[in-house]
PATOR-657854 format. One record per residue (C-alpha): residue number from 0; residue in three letters; y, x, z. Coordinates in steps of 0.001 Angstrom, whole numbers, plus 500000, padded with zeros to 6 digits. Layout:
REM PATOR-657854
DRENLO pos code      Y      X      Z
DRENLO NUM  ALA      Y      X      Z
...
This chain:
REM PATOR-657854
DRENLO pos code      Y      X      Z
DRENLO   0  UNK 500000 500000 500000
DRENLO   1  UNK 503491 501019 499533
DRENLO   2  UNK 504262 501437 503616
DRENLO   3  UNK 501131 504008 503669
DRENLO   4  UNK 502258 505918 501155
DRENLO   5  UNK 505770 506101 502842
DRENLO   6  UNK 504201 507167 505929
DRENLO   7  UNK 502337 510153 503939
DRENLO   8  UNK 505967 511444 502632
DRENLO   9  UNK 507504 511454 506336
DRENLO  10  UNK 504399 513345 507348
DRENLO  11  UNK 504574 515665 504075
DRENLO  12  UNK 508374 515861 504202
DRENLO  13  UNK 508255 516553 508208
DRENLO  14  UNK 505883 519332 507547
DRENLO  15  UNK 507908 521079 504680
DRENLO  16  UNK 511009 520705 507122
DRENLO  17  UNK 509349 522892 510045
DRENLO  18  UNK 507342 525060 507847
DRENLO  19  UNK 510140 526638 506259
DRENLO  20  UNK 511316 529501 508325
DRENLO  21  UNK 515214 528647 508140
DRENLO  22  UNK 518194 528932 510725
DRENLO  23  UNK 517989 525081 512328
DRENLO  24  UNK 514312 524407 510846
DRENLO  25  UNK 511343 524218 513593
DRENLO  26  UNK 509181 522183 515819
DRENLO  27  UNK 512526 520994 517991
DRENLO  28  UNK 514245 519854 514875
DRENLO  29  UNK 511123 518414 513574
DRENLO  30  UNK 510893 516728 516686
DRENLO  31  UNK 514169 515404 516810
DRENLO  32  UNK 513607 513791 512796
DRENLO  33  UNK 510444 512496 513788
DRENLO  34  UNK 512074 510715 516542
DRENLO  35  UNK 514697 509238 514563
DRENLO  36  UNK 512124 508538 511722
DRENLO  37  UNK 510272 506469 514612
DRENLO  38  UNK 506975 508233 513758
DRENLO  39  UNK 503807 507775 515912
DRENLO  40  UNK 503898 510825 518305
DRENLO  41  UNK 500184 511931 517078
DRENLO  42  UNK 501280 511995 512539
DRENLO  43  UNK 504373 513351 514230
DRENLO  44  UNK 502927 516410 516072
DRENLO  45  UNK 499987 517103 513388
DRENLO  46  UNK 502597 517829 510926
DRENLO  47  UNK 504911 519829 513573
DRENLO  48  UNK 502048 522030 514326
DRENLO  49  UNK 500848 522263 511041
DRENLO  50  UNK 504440 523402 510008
DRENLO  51  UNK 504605 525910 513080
DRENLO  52  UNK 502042 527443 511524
DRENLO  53  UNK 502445 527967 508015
DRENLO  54  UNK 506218 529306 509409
DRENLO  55  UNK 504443 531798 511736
DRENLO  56  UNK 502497 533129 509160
DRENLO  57  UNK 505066 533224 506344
DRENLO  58  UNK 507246 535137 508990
DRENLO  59  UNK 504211 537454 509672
DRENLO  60  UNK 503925 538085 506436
DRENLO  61  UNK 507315 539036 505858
DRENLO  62  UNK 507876 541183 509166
DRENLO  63  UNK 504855 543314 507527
DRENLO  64  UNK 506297 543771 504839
DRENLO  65  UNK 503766 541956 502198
DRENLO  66  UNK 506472 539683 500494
DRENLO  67  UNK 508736 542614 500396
DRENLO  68  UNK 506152 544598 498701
DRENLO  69  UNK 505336 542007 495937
DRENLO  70  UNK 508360 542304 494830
DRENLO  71  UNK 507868 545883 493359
DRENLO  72  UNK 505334 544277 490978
């Protein structure tokens, strides 16, 4: 139905939002949205945490020095 898939792009968009490592992006901003989105608290933190960590290990990534890297080739 159409109110399903709406619920899928808060939880996609909500995920995208924390998982990109940017100055005011993250799980307390995420948080915030969700709560003004109304979201049920458990879609809500599956996509926070999910976000936390695809942002953890893009950051991990870069503080190694592997995106920096790619970038010679």
């Amino acid at each position: 139905s159409a109110a399903s898939d709406v619920y899928k792009r808060q939880r996609l968009g909500l995920f995208l939002f924390v998982a990109i490592p940017l100055p005011g992006t993250g799980a307390w901003s995420g948080a915030l949205i969700a709560t003004l989105l109304k979201m049920p608290k458990t879609k809500a933190l599956t996509s926070i945490l999910c976000g936390v960590i695809v942002a953890g290990f893009i950051m991990l990534l870069g503080s190694q020095g592997v995106i920096g890297v790619a970038h010679l080739f």
